[in-house]
ZADO-878265 format. One record per atom (N, C-alpha, C): y, x, z. Coordinates in steps of 0.02 Angstrom, whole numbers, padded with zeros to 5 digits, always signed. Layout:
YXZ;...
END
This chain:
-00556-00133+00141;-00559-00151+00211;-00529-00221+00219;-00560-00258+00260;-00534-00314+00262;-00488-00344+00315;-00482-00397+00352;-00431-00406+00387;-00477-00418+00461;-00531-00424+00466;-00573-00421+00507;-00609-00353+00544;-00628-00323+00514;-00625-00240+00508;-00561-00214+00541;-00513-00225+00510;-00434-00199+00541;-00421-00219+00605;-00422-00287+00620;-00433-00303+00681;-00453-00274+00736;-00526-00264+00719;-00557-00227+00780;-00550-00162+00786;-00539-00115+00732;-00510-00072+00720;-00454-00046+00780;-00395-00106+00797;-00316-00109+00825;-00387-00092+00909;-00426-00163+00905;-00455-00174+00960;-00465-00117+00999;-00486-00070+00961;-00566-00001+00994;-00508+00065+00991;-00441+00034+00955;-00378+00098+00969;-00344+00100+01010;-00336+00031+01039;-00287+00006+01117;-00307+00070+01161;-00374+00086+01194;-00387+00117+01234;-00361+00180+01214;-00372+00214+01152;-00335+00290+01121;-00252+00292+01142;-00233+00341+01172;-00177+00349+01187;-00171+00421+01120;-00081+00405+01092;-00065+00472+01063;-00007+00485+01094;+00008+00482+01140;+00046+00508+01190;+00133+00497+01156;+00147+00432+01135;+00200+00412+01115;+00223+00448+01030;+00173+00448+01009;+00173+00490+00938;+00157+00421+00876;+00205+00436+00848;+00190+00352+00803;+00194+00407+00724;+00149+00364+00691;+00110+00382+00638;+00124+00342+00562;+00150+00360+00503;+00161+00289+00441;+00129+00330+00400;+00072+00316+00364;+00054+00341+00318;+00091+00310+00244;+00095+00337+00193;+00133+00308+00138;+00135+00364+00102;+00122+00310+00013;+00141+00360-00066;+00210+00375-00100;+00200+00449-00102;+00264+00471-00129;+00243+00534-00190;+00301+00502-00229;+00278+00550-00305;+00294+00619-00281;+00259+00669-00316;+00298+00731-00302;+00243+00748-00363;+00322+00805-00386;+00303+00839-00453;+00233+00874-00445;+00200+00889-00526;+00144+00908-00516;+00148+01004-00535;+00213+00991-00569;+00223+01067-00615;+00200+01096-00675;+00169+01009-00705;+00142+01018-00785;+00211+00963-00831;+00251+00990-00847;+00289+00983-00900;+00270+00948-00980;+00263+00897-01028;+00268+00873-01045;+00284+00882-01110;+00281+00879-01178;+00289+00892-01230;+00350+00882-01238;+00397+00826-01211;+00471+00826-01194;+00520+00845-01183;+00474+00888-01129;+00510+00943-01060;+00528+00886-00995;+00475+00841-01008;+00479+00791-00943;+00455+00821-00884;+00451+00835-00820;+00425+00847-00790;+00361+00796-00752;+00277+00799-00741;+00260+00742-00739;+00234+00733-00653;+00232+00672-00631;+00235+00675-00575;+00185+00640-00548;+00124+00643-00486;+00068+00620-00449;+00066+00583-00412;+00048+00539-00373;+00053+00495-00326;+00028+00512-00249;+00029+00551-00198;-00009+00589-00151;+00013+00554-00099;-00030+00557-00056;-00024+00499+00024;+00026+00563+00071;+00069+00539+00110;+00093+00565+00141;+00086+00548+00207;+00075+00581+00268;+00092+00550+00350;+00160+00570+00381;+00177+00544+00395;+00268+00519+00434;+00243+00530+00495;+00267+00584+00534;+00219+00575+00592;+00321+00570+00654;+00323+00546+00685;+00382+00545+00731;+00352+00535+00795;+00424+00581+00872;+00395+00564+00923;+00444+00533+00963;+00404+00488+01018;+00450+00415+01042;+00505+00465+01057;+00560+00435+01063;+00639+00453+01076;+00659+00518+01093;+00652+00541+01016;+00664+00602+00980;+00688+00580+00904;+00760+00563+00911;+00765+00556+00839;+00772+00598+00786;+00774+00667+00794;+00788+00710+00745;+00728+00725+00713;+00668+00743+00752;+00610+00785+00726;+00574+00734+00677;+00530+00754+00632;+00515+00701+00589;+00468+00750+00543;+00415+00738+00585;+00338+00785+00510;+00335+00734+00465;+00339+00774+00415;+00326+00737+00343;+00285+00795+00322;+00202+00763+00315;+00181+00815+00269;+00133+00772+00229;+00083+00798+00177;+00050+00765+00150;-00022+00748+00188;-00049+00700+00191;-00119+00664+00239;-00155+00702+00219;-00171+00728+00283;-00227+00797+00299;-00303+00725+00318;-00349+00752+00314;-00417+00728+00367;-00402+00719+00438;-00384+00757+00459;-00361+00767+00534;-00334+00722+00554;-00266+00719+00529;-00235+00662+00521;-00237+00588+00524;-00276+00576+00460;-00313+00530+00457;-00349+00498+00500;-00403+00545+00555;-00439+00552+00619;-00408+00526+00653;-00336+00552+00682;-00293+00568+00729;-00282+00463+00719;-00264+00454+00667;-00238+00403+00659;-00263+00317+00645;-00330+00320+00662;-00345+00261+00612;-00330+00211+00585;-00292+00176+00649;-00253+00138+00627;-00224+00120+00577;-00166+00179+00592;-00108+00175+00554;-00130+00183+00453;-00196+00213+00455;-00229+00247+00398;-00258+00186+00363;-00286+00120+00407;-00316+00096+00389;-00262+00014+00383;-00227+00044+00413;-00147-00015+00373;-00117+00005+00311;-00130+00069+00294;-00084+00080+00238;-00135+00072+00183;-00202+00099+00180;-00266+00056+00155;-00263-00004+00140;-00231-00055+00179;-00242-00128+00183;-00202-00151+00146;-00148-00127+00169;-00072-00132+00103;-00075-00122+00048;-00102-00062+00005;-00125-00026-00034;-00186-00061-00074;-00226-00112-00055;-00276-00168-00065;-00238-00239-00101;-00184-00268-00044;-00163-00307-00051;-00130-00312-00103;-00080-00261-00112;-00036-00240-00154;-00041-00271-00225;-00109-00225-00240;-00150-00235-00303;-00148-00308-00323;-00163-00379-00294;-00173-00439-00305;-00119-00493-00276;-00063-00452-00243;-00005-00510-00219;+00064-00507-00221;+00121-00510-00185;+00166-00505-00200;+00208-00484-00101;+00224-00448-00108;+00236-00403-00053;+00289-00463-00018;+00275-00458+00049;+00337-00504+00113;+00383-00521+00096;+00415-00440+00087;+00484-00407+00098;+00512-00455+00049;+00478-00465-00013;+00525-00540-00064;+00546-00582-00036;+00511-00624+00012;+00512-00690+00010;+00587-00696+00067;+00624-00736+00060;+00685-00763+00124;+00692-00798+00149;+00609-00832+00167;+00601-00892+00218;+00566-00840+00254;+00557-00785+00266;+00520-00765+00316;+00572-00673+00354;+00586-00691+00409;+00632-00667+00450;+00606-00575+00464;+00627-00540+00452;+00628-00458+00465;+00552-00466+00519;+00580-00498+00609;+00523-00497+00635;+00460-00542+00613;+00470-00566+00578;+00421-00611+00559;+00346-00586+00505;+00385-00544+00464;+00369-00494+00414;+00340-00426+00426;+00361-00424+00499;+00325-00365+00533;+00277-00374+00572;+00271-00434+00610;+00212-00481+00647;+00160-00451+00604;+00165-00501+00537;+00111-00512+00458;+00083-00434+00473;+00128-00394+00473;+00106-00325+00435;+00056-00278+00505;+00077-00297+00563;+00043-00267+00624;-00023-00307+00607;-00032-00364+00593;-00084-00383+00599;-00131-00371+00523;-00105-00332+00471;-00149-00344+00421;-00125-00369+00355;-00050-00399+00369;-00067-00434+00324;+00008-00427+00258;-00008-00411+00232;+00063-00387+00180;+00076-00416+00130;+00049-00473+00105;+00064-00502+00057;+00061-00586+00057;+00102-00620+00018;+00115-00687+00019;+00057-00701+00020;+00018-00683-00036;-00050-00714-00062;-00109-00728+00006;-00105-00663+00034;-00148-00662+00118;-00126-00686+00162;-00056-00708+00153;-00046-00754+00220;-00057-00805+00214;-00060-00835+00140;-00068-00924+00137;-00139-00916+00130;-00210-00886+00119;-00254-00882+00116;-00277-00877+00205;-00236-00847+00239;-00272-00835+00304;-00308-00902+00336;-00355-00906+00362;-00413-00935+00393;-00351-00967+00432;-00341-01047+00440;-00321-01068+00512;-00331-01057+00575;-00385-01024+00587;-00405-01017+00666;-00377-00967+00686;-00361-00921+00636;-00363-00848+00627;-00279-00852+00635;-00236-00893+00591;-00200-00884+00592;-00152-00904+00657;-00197-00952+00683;-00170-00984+00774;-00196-00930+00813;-00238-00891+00805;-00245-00821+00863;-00190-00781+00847;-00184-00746+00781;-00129-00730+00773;-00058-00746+00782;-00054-00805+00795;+00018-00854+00807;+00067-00819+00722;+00047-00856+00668;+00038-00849+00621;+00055-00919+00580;+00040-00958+00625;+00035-01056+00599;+00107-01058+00549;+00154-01050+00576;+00217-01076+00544;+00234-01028+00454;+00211-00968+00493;+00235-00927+00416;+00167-00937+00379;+00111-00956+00388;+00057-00961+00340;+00079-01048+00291;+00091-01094+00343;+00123-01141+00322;+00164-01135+00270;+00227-01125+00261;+00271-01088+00219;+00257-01050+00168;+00206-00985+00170;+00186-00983+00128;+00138-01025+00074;+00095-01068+00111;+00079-01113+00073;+00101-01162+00011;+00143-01182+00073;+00206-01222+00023;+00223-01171-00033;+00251-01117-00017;+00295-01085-00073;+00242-01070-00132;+00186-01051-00137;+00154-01053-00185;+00110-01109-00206;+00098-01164-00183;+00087-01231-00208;+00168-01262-00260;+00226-01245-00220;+00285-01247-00253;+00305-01231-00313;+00281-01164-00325;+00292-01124-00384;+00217-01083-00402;+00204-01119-00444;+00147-01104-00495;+00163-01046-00534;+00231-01053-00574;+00257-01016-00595;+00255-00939-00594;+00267-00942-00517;+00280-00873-00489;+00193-00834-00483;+00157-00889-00479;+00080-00848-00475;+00064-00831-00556;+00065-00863-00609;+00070-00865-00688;+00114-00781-00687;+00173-00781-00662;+00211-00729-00681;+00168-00653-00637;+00151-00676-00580;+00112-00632-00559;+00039-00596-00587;+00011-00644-00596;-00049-00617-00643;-00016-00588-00710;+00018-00607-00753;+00046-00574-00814;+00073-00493-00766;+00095-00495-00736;+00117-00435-00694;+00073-00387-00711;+00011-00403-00664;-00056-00379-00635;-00107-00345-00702;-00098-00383-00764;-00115-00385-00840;-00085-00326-00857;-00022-00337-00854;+00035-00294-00875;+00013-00219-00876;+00022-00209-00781;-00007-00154-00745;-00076-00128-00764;-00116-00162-00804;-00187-00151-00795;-00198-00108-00854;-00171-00154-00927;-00155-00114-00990;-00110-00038-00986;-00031-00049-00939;-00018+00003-00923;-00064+00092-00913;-00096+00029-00863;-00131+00084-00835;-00185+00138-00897;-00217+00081-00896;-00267+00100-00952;-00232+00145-01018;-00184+00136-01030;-00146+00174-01102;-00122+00227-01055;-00101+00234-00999;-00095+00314-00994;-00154+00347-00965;-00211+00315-00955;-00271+00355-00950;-00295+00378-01028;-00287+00352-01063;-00301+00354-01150;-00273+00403-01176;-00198+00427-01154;-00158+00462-01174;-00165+00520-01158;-00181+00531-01076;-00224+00584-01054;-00277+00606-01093;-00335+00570-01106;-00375+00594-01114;-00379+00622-01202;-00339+00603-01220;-00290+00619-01301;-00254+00681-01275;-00211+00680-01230;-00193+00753-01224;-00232+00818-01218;-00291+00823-01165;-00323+00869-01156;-00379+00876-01223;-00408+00826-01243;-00433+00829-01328;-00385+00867-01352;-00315+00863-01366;-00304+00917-01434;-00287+00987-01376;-00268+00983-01311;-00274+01032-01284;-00332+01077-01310;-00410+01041-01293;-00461+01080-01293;-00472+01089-01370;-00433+01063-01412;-00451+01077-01479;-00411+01134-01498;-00368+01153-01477;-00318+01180-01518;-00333+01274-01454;-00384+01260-01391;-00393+01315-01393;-00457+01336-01410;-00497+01295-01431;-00547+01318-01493;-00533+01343-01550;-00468+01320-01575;-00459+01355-01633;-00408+01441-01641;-00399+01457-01563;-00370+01498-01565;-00430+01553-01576;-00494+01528-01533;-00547+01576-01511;-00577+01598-01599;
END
């Protein structure tokens, strides 16, 4: 989803009222209950919704993202989507300390969660947004440090091989799984 899409998205939700019900979708490990040749326990990545209601601080649904939900929410579903996109190719706000708590949350209402997308944002785009000064900045900071983009892609590499060797490993596990109950039969 892109940052244009999201947009209009916020646009066509203004009119939806949830009756002071605020919504965070977000990933959290939770065990799976398959144990490990170790005795590791191994653990999944599953979307969760945070659901809270305006000024009620105690109550607090935490359950895992239903459809419904999702429905209920688009928005909020289609920010954590966006994040979850970004993620993959940049380097998250929350690093950087030229850019101020509210400033970092502006970025993020509008789409935008990563260094890399804010210095990429469209100028025009970024003066509707009132966006000019921190897209600036980010600019600079990665024209500044090359470095830090070099270290980022090695990151991204990193993660990719990662990834790939525990899909390998999997698929090595359930092989002697399925071998070894062929040979019981």
């Amino acid at each position: 989803m892109d940052l244009d899409i999201y947009q209009q998205l916020i646009e066509q939700n203004k009119a939806r009222s949830n009756d002071g019900v605020i919504a965070r979708f977000y990933d959290r490990a939770v065990k799976t209950g398959i144990i490990d040749a170790n005795g590791i326990p191994k653990f999944a990545t599953v979307c969760y919704c945070e659901i809270r209601i305006k000024d009620n601080t105690t109550e607090v649904f935490d359950q895992p993202a239903t459809q419904d939900k999702i429905e209920r929410f688009p928005v909020e579903y289609a920010r954590y989507q966006l994040a979850k996109k970004q993620a993959q190719t940049g380097a998250a706000l929350e690093k950087f300390a030229f850019l101020t708590p509210a400033e970092i949350e502006s970025c993020k209402y509008h789409g935008i969660f990563t260094l890399e997308a804010l210095a990429e944002l469209d100028e025009t785009k970024a003066r509707t947004l009132n966006l000019t000064g921190e897209q600036q900045l980010a600019r600079r900071f990665l024209q500044n440090n090359r470095q830090f983009k070099q270290t980022a892609d090695i990151d991204r590499l990193k993660q990719s091989y990662e990834d790939k060797i525990a899909s390998l490993q999997a698929q090595i596990s359930f092989l002697q799984q399925s071998r070894h109950g062929r040979k019981k039969k």
